[in-house]
ROSE-671521 format. One record per residue (C-alpha): x, y, z; residue in three letters. Coordinates in steps of 0.25 Angstrom, whole numbers, padded with zeros to 4 digits, always signed. Each point is the difference from the previous one (the first is absolute). Layout:
BEGIN
XYZala
...
***
This chain:
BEGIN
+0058-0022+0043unk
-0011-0002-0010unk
-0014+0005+0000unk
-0014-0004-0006unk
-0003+0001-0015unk
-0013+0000-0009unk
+0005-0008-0011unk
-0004-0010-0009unk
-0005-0012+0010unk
-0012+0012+0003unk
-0001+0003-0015unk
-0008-0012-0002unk
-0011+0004+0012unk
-0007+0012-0005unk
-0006+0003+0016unk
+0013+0000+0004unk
+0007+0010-0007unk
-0011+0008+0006unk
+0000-0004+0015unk
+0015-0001+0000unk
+0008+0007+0010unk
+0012+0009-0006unk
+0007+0003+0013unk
+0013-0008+0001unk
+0004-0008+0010unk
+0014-0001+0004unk
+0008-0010+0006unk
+0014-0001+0009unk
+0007-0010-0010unk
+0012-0004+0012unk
-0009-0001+0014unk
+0012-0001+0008unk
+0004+0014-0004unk
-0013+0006+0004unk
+0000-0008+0013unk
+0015+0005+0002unk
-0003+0015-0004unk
-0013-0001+0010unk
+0010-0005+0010unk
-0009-0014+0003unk
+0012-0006+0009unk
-0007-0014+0001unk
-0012-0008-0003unk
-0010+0004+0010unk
+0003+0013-0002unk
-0006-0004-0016unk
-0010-0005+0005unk
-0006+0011+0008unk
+0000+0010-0012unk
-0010+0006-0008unk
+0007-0003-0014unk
+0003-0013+0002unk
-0011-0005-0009unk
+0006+0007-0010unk
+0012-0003+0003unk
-0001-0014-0001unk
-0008+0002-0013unk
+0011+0007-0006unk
+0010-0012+0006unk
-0010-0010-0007unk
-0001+0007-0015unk
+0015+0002+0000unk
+0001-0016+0002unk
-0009-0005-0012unk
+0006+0012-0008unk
+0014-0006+0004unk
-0003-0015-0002unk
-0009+0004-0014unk
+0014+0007-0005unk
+0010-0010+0003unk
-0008-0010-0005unk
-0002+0009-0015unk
-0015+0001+0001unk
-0005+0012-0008unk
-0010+0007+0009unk
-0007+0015+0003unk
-0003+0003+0014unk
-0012+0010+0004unk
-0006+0004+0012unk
-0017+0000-0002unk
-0010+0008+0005unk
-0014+0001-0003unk
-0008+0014+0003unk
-0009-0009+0008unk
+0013-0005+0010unk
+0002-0012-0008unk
+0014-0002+0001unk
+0012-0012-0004unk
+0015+0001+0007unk
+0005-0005-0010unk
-0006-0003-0016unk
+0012-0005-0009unk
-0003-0001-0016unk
+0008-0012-0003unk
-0003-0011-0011unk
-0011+0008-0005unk
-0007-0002+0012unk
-0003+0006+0013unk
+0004-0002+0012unk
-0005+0006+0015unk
+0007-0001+0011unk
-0005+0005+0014unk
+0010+0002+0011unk
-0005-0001+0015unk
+0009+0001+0013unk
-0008-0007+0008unk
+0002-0017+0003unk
-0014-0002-0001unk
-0005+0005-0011unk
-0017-0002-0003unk
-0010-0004-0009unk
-0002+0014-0002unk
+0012+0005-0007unk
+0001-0011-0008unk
-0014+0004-0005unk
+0005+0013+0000unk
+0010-0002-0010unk
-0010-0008-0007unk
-0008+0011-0002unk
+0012+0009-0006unk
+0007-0010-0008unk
-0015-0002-0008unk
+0001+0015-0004unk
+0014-0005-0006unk
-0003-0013-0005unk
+0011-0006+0007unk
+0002-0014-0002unk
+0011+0000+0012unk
-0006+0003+0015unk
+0011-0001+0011unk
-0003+0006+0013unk
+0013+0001+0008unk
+0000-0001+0014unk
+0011-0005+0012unk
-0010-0012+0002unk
+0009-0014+0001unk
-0010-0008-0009unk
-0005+0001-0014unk
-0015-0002-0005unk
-0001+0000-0016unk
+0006-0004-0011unk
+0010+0007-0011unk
-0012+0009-0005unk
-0007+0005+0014unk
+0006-0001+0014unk
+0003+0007+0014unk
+0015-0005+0003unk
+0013+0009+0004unk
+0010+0003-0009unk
+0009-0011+0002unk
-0011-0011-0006unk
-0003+0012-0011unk
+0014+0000-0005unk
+0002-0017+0001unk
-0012-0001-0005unk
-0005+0009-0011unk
+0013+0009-0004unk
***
């Protein structure tokens, strides 16, 4: 599990130290334990629960955490949260850059979340902007897009 962190990618942005949520967020690193210890028999069953948006946020993380690893990319993952709800999945300090990355369950996901991240990701000055969803197609390009975590990973990792 890892949690949230203020620090050094906030350093730089003196309002955000200051609207910066300190509460951690944590995260099932293996969501098929947690699906097994909830005893969720099948994917219906999954489906139907309350937590699985944050399940499959956990699924999602622990995937580009995997792929970044194996690959021997240098990264530090946070969790954001402004005072004023602005919140990010996923930020990843890598390259000396920022990266944001927000992680939605649904197949559809709108304009409205990727203005949404838009929004957070300016508080950060995050040059990367990925909005994960279960969608089937891709819209962006390797700086900015809505696309599922297959493309992400053949794509930008």
């Amino acid at each position: 599990m890892w949690q949230n962190h203020a620090g050094t990618i906030f350093g730089r942005h003196s309002n955000i130290r200051k609207r910066l949520v300190k509460s951690p967020k944590i995260y099932w690193r293996d969501t098929g334990l947690l699906h097994a210890l909830l005893n969720t028999p099948d994917a219906a069953s999954l489906i139907a629960q309350p937590w699985v948006g944050a399940s499959w946020e956990g699924f999602v993380i622990e995937q580009l955490l995997a792929e970044l690893s194996a690959r021997g990319r240098h990264f530090q993952p946070y969790w954001f949260r402004s005072s004023d709800g602005h919140e990010i999945d996923l930020v990843l300090e890598m390259d000396g850059e920022n990266w944001a990355f927000e992680i939605k369950l649904t197949t559809a996901p709108g304009i409205a979340d990727m203005q949404r991240l838009d929004k957070a990701a300016d508080l950060i000055g995050a040059s990367q902007r990925f909005l994960i969803s279960q969608s089937s197609d891709a819209a962006g390009d390797n700086h900015r897009a809505a696309c599922n975590l297959d493309w992400l990973i053949k794509h930008i990792m």
